[in-house]
C-alpha angles and dihedrals in degrees: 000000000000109000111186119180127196118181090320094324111117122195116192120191135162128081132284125213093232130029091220088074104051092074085053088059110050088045094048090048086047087053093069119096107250095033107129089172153356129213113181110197086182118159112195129205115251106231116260090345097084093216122127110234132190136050 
């Protein structure tokens, strides 16, 4: 996972190994004091396809 902050602006970016986390962890980066926005650019992998998915 990459995490990069500007002035209270996090950009999250690598791949997960499931999609059902990726919502967990923009909650859980909005729920620190300071944070104006989150953009997660999260691929997940596709299970048992190898394949990223996502944006």
């Amino acid at each position: 996972m990459t995490v990069d902050v500007h002035e209270g602006h996090v950009s999250l970016g690598r791949s997960v190994e499931a999609e059902n986390v990726i919502p967990a962890i923009e909650r859980l980066c909005r729920s620190v004091d300071g944070v104006v926005s989150v953009a997660g650019h999260i691929t997940y992998w596709a299970e048992g396809s190898g394949v990223s998915t996502g944006e």
